[in-house]
N, CA, C and O atoms as a GROMACS GRO file, in nm:
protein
  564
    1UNK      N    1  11.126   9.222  10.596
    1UNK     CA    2  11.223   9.116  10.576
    1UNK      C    3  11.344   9.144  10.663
    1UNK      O    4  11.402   9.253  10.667
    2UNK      N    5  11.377   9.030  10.735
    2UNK     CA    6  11.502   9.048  10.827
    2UNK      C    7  11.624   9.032  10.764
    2UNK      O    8  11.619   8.979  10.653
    3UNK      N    9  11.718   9.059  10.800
    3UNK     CA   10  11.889   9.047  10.724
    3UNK      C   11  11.906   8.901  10.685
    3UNK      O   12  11.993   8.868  10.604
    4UNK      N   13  11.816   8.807  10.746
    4UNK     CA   14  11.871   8.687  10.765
    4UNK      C   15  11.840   8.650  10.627
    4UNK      O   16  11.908   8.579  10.553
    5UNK      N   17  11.707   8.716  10.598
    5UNK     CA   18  11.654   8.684  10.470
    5UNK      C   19  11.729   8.679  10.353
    5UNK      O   20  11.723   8.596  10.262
    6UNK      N   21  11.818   8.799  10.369
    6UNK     CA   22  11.892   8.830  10.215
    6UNK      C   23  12.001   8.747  10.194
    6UNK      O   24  12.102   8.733  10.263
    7UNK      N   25  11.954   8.667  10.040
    7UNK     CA   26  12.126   8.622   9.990
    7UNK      C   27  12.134   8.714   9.844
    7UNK      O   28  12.028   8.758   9.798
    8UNK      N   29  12.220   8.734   9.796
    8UNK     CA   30  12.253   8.781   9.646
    8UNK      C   31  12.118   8.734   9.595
    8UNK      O   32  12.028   8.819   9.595
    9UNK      N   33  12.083   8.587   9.544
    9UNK     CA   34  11.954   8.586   9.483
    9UNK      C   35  11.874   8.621   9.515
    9UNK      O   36  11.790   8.598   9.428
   10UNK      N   37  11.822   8.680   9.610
   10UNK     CA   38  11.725   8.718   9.616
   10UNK      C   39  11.731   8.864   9.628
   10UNK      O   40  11.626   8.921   9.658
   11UNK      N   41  11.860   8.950   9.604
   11UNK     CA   42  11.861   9.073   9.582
   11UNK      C   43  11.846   9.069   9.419
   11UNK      O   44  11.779   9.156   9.365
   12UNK      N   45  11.915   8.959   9.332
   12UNK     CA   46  11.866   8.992   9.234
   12UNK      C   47  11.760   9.002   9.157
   12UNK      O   48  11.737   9.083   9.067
   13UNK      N   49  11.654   8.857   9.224
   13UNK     CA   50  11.504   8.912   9.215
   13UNK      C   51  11.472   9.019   9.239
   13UNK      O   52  11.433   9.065   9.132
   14UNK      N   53  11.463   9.093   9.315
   14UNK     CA   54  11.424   9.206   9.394
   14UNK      C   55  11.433   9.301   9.257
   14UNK      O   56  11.336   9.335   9.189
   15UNK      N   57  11.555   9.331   9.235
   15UNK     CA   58  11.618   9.428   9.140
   15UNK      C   59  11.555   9.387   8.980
   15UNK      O   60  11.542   9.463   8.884
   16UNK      N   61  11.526   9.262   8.987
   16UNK     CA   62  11.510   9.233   8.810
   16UNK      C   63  11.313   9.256   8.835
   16UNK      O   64  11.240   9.291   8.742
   17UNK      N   65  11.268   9.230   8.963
   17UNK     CA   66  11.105   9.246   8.978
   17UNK      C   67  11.102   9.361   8.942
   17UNK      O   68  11.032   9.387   8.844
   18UNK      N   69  11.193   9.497   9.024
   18UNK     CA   70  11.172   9.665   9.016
   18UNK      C   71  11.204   9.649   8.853
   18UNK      O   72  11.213   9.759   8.800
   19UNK      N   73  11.216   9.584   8.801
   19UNK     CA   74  11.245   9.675   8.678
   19UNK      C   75  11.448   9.733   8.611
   19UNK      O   76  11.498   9.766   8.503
   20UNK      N   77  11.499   9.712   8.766
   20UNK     CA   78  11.626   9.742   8.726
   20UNK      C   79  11.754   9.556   8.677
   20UNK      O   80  11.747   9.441   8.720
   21UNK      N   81  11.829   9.607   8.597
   21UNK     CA   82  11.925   9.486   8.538
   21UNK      C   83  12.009   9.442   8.658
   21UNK      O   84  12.089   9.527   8.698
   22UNK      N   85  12.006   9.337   8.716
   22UNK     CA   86  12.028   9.317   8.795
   22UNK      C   87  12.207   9.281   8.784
   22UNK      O   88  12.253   9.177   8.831
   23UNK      N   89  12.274   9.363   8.730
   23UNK     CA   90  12.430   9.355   8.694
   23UNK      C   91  12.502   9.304   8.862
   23UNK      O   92  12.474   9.328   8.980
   24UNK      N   93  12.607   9.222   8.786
   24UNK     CA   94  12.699   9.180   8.940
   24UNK      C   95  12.710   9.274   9.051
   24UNK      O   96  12.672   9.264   9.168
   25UNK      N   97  12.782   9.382   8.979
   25UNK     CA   98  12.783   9.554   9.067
   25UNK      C   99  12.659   9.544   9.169
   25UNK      O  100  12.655   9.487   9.278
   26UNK      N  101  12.546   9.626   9.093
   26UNK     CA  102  12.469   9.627   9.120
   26UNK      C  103  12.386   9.529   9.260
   26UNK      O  104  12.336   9.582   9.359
   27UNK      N  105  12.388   9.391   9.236
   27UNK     CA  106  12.366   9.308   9.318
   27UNK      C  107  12.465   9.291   9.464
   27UNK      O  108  12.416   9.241   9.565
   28UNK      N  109  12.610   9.338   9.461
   28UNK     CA  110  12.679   9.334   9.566
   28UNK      C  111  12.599   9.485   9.595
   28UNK      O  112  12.515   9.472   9.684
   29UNK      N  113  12.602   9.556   9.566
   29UNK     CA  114  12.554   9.686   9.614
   29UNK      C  115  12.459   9.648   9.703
   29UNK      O  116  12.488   9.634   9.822
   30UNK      N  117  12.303   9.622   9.647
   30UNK     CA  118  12.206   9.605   9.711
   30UNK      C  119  12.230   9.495   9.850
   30UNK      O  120  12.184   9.512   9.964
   31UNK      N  121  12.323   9.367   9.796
   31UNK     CA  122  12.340   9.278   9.885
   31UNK      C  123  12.414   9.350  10.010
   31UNK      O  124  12.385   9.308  10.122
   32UNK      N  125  12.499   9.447   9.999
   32UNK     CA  126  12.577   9.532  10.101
   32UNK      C  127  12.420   9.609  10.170
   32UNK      O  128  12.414   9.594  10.292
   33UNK      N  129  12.331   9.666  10.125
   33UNK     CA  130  12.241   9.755  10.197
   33UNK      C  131  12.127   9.668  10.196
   33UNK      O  132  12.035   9.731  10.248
   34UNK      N  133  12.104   9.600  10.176
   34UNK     CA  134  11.923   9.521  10.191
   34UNK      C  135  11.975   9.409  10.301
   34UNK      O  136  11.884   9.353  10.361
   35UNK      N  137  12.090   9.375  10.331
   35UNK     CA  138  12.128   9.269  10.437
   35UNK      C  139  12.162   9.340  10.546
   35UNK      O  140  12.145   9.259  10.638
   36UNK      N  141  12.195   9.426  10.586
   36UNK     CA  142  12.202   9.504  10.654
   36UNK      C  143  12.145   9.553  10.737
   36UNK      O  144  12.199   9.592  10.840
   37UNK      N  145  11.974   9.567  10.703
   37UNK     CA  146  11.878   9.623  10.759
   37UNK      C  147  11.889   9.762  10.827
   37UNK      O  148  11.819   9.803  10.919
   38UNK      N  149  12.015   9.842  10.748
   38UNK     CA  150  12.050   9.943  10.875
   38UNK      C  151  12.048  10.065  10.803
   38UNK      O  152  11.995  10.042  10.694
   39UNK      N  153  12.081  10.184  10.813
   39UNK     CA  154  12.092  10.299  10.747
   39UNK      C  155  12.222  10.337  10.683
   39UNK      O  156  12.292  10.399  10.762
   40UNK      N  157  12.280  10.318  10.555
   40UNK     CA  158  12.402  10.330  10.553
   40UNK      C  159  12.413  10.427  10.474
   40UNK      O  160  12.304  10.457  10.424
   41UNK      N  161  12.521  10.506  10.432
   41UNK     CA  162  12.618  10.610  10.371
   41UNK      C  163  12.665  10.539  10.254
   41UNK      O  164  12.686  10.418  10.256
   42UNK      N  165  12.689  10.652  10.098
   42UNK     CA  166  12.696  10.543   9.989
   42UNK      C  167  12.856  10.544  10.032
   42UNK      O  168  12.925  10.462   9.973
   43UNK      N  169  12.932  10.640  10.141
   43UNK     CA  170  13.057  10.561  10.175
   43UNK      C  171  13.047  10.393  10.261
   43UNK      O  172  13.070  10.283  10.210
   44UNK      N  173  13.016  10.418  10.368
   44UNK     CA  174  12.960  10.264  10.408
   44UNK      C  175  12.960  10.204  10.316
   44UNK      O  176  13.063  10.142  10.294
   45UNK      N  177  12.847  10.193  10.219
   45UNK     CA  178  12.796  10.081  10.120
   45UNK      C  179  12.906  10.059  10.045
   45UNK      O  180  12.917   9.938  10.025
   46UNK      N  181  12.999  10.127   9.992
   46UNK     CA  182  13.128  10.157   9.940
   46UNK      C  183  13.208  10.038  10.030
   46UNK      O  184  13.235   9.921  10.004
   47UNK      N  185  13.228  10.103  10.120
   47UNK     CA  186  13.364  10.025  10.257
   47UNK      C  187  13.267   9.886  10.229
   47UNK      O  188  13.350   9.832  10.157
   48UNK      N  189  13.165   9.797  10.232
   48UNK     CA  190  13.109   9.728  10.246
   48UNK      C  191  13.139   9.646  10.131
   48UNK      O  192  13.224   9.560  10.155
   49UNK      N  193  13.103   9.646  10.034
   49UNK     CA  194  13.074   9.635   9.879
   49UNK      C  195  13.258   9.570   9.878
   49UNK      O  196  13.297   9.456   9.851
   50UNK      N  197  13.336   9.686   9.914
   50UNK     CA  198  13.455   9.664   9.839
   50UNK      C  199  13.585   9.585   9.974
   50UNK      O  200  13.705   9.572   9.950
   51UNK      N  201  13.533   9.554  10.076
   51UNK     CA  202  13.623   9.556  10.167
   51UNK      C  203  13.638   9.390  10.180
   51UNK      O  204  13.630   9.337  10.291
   52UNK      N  205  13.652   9.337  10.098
   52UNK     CA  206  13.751   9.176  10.023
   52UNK      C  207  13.810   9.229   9.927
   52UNK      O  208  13.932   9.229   9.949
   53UNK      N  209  13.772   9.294   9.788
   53UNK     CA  210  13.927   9.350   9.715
   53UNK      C  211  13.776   9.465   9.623
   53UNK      O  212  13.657   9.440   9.604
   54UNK      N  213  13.844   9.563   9.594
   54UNK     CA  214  13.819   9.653   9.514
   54UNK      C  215  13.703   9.592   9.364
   54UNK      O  216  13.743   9.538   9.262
   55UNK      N  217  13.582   9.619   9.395
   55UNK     CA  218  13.490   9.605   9.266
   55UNK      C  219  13.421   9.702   9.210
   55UNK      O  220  13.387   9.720   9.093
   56UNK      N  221  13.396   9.794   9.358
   56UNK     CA  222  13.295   9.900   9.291
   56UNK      C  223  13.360  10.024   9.267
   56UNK      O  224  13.467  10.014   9.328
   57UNK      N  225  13.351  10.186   9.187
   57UNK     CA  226  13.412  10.264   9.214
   57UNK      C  227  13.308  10.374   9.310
   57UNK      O  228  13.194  10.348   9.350
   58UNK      N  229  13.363  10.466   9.326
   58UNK     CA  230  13.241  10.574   9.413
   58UNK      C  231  13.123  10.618   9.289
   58UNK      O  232  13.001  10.627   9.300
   59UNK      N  233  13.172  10.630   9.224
   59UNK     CA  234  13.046  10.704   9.088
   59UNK      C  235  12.968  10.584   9.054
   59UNK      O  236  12.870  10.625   8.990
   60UNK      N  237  12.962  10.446   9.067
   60UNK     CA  238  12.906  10.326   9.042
   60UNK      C  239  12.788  10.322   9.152
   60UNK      O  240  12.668  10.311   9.129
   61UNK      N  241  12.862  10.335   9.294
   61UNK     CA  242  12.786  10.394   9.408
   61UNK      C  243  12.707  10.458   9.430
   61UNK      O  244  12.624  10.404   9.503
   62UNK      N  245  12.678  10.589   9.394
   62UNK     CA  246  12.632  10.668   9.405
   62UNK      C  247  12.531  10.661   9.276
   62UNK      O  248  12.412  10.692   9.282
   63UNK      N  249  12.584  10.623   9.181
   63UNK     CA  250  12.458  10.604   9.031
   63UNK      C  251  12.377  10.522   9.070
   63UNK      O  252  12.256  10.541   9.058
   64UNK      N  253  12.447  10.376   9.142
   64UNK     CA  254  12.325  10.282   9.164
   64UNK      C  255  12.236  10.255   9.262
   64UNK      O  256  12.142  10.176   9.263
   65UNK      N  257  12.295  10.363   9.380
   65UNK     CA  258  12.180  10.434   9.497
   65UNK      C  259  12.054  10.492   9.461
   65UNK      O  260  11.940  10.467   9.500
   66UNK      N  261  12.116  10.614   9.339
   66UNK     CA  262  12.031  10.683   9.286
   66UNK      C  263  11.920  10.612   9.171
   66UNK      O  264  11.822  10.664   9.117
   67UNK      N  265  11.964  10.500   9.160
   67UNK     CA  266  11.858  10.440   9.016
   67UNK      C  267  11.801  10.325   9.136
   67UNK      O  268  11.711  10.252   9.095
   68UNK      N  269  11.835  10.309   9.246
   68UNK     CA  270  11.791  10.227   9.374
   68UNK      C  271  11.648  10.293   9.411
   68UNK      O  272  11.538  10.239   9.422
   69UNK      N  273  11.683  10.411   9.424
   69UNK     CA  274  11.598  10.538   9.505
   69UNK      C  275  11.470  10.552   9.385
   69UNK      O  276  11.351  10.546   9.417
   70UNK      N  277  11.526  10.575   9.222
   70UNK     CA  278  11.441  10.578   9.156
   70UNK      C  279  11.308  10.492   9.130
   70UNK      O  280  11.198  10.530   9.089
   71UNK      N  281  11.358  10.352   9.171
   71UNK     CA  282  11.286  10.290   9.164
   71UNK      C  283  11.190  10.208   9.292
   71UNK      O  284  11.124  10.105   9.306
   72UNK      N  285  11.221  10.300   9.352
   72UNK     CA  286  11.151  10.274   9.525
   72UNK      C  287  11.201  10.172   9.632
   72UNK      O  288  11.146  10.146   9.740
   73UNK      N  289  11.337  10.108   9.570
   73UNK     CA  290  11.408  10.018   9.657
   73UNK      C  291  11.433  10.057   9.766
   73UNK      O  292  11.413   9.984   9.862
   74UNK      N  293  11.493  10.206   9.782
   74UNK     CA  294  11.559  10.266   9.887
   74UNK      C  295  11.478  10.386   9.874
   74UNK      O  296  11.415  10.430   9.778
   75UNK      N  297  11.500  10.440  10.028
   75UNK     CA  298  11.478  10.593  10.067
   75UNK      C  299  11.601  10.643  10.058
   75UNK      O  300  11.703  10.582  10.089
   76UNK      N  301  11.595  10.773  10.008
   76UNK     CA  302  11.725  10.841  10.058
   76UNK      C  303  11.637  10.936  10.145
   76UNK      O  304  11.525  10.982  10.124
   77UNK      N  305  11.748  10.957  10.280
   77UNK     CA  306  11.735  11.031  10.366
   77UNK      C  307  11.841  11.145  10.417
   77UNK      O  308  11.940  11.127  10.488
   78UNK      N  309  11.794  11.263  10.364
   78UNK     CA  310  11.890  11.394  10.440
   78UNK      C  311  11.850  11.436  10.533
   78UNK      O  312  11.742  11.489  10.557
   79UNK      N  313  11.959  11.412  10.612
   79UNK     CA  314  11.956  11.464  10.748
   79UNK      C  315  12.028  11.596  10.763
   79UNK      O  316  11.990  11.665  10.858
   80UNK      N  317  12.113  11.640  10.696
   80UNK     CA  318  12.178  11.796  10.673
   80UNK      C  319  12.251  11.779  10.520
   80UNK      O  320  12.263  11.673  10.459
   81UNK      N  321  12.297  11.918  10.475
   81UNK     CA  322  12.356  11.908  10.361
   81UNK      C  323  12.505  11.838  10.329
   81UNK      O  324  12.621  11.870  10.355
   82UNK      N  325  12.450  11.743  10.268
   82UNK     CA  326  12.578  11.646  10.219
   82UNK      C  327  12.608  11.504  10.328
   82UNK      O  328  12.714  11.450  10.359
   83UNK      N  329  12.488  11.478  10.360
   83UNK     CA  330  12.454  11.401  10.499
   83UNK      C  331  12.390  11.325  10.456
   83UNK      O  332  12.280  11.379  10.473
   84UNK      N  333  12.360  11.184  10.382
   84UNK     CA  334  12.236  11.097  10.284
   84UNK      C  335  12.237  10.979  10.358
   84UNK      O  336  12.342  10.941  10.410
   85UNK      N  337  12.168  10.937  10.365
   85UNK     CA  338  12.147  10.793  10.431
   85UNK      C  339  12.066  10.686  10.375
   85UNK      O  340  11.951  10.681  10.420
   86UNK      N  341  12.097  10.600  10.289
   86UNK     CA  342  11.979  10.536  10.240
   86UNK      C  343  11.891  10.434  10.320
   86UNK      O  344  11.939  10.403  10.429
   87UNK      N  345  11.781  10.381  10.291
   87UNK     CA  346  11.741  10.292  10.401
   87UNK      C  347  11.622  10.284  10.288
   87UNK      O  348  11.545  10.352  10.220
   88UNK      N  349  11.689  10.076  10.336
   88UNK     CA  350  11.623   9.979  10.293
   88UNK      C  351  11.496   9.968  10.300
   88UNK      O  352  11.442   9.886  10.226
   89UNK      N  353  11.417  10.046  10.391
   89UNK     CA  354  11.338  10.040  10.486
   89UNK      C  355  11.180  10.138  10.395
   89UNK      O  356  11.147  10.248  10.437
   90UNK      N  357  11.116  10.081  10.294
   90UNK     CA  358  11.011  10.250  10.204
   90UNK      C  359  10.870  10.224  10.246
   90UNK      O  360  10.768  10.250  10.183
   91UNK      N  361  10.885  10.155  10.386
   91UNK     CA  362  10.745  10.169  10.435
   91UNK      C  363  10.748  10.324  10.485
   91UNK      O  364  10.856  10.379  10.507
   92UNK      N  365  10.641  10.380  10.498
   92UNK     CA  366  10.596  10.476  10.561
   92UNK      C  367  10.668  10.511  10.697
   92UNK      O  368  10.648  10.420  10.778
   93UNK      N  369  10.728  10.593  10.736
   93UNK     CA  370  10.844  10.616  10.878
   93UNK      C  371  10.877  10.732  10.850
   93UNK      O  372  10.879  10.784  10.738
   94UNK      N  373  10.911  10.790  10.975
   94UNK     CA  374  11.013  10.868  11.042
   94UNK      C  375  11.135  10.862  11.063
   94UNK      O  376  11.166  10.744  11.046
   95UNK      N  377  11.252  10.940  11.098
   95UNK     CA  378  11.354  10.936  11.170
   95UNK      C  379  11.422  11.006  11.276
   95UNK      O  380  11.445  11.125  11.254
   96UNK      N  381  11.462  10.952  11.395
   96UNK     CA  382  11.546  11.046  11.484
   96UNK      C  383  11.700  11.027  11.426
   96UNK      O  384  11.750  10.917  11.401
   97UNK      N  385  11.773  11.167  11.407
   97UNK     CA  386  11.887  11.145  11.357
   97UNK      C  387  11.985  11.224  11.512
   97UNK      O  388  11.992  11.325  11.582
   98UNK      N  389  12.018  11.146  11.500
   98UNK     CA  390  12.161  11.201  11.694
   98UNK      C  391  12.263  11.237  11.605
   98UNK      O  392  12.341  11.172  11.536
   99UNK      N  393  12.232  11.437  11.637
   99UNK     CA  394  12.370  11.447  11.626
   99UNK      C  395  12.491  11.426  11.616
   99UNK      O  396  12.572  11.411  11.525
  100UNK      N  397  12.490  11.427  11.747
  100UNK     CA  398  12.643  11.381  11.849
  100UNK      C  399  12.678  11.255  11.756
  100UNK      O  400  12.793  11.247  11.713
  101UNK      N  401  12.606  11.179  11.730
  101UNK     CA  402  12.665  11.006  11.744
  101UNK      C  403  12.667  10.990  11.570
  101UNK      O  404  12.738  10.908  11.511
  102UNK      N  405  12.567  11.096  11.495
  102UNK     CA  406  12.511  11.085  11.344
  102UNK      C  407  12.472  10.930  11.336
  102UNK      O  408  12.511  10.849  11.251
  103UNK      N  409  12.392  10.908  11.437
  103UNK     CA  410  12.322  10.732  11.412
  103UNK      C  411  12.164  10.815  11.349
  103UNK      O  412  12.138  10.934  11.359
  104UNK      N  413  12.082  10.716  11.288
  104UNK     CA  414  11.961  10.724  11.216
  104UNK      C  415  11.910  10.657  11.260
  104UNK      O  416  11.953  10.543  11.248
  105UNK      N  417  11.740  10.684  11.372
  105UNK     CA  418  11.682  10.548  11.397
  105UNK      C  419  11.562  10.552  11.319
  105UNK      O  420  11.522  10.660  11.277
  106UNK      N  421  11.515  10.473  11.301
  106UNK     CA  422  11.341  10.474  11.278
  106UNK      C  423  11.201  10.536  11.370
  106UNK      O  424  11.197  10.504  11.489
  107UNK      N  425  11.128  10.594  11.334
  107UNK     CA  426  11.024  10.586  11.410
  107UNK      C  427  10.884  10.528  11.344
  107UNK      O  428  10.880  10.563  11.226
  108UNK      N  429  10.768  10.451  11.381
  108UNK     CA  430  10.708  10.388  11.335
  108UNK      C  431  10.628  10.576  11.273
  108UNK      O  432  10.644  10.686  11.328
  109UNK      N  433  10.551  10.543  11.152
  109UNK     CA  434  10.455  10.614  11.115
  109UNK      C  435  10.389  10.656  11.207
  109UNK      O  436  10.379  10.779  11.217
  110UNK      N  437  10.326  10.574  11.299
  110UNK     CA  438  10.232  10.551  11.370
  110UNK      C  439  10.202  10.631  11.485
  110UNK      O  440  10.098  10.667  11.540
  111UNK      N  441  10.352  10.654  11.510
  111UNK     CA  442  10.405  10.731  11.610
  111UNK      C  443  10.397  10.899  11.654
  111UNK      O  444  10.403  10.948  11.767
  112UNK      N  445  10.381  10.965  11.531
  112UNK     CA  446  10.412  11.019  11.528
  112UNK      C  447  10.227  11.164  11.419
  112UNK      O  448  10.228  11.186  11.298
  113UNK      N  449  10.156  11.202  11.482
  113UNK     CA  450  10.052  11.223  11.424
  113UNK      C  451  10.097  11.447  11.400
  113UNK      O  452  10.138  11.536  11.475
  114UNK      N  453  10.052  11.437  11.245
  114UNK     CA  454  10.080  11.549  11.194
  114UNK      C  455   9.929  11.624  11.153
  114UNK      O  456   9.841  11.576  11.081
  115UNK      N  457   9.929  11.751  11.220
  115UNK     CA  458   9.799  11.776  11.206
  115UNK      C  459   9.788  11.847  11.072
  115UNK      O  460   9.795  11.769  10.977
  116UNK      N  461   9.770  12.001  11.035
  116UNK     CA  462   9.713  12.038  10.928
  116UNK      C  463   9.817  12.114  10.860
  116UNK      O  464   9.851  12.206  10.933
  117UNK      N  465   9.875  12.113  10.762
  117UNK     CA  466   9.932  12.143  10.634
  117UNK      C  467   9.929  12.267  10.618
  117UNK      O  468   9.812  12.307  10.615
  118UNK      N  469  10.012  12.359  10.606
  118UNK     CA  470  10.037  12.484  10.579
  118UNK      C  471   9.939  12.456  10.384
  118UNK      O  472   9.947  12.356  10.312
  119UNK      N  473   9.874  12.560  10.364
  119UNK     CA  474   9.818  12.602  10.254
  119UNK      C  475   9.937  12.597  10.140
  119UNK      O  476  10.044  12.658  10.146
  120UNK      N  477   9.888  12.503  10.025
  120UNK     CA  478   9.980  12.449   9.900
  120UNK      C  479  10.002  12.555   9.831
  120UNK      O  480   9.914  12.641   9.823
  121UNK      N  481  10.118  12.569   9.772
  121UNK     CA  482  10.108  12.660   9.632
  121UNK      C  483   9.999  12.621   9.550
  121UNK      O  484   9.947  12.509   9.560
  122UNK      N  485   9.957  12.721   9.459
  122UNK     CA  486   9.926  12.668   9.305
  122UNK      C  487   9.957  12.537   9.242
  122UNK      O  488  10.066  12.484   9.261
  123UNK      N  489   9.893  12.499   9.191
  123UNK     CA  490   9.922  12.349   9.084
  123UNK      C  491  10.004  12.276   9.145
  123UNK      O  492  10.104  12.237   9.086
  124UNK      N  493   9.978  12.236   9.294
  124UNK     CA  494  10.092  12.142   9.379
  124UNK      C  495   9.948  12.005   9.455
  124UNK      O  496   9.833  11.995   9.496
  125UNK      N  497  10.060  11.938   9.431
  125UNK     CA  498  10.005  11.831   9.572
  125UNK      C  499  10.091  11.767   9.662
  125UNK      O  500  10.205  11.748   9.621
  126UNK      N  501  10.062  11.727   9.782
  126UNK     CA  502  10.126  11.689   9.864
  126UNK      C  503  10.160  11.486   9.823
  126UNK      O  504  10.085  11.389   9.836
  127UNK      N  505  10.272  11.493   9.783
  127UNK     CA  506  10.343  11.366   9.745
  127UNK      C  507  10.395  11.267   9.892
  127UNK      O  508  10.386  11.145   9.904
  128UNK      N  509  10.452  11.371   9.997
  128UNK     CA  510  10.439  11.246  10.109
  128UNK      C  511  10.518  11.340  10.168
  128UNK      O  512  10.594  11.420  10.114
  129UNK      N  513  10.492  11.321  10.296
  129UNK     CA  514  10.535  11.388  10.437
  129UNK      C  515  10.671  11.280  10.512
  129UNK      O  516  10.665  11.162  10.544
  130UNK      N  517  10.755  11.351  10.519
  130UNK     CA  518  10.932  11.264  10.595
  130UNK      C  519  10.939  11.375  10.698
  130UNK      O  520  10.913  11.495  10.682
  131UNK      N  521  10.976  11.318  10.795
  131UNK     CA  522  11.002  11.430  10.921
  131UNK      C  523  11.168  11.360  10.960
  131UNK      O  524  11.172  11.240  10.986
  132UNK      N  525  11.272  11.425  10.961
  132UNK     CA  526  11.363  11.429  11.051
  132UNK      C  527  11.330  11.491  11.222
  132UNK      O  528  11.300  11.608  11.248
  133UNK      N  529  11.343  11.394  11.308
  133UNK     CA  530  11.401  11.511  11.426
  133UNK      C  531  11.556  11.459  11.461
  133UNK      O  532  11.610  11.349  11.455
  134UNK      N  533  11.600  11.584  11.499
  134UNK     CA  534  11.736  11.637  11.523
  134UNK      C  535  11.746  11.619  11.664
  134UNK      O  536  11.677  11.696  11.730
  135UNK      N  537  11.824  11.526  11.734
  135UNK     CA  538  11.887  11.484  11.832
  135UNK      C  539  11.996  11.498  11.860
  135UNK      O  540  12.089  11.449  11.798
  136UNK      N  541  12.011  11.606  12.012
  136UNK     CA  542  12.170  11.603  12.081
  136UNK      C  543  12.183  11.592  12.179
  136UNK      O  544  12.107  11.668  12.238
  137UNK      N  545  12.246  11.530  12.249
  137UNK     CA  546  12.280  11.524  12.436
  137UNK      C  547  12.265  11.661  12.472
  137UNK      O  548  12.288  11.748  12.388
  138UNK      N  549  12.238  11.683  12.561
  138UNK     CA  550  12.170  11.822  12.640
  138UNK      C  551  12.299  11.820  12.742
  138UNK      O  552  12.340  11.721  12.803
  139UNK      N  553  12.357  11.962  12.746
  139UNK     CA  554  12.457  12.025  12.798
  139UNK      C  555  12.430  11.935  12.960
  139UNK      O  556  12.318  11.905  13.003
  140UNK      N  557  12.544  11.909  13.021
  140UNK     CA  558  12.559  11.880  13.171
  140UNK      C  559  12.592  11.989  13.209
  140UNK      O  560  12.678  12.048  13.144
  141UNK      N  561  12.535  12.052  13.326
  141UNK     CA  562  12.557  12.172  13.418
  141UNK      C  563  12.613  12.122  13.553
  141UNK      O  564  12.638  12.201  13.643
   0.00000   0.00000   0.00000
C-alpha cells in the first residue's frame, strides 16, 4: 500500500482488524507512520503526531509502537543500541542502514540469499532471519 492510500480510516480499520482499540492517540500515531511509507524514530513519529499542537506524550509513543510491533503492524528495527526504527513495511526484507547519514533503506528478501545456519541450541527454532548491513562512505585518500 502506497502513502497515498492512508487516511485515519483506514488506519483505524487496520488497528481494530489486528485486534488493537483503535483510540484517537493511537490512530494519529499509526496515521503519522503507515502514511509515510518510510522508516521512522518513535522521536520522528513523536515530531509528526504532535507538530500542529501537543496530543501525544513520549511514553504513549513508545507503548503504542510497542503494542504496534506486538501485533505485527510494524517491525522494529535495531540498527545499534538505542537506534529503533520502525517500519511499516512486515513483509519479509532486509536493510542497509548508512552510517554517516543514519538513513534505513530496504532490501528486497529476494536479494539477498543466506546459506546454512550455524547449529541451534537445544529446544530452539529459528523464528526468522533480519540482516542489517552497516554502511559508511569509504575514507578519500
Amino acid at each position: 500500500m502506497n502513502n497515498n492510500d492512508w487516511n485515519k480510516q483506514r488506519v483505524l480499520e487496520v488497528l481494530r482488524d489486528a485486534g488493537v482499540n483503535p483510540t484517537s492517540q493511537r490512530v494519529e500515531i499509526g496515521y503519522a507512520l503507515f502514511s509515510s511509507c518510510a522508516h521512522l524514530s518513535a522521536e520522528e513519529i513523536m515530531q509528526r503526531v504532535n507538530a500542529d499542537y501537543p496530543v501525544v506524550s513520549k511514553a504513549t509513543v513508545y507503548n503504542t509502537l510497542g503494542l504496534f510491533a506486538g501485533h505485527a503492524l510494524v517491525r522494529e528495527v535495531i540498527v545499534e543500541p538505542g537506534k529503533v526504527f520502525y517500519d511499516p513495511n512486515v513483509s519479509p526484507h532486509h536493510h542497509f542502514y548508512y552510517v554517516d547519514s543514519g538513513d534505513l533503506v530496504d532490501i528486497p528478501a529476494s536479494s539477498l540469499q543466506i546459506g546454512t545456519l550455524p547449529d541451534l541450541p537445544p529446544e530452539t527454532e529459528v523464528e526468522k532471519v533480519e540482516v542489517v548491513i552497516r554502511l559508511r562512505q569509504r575514507a578519500t585518500h
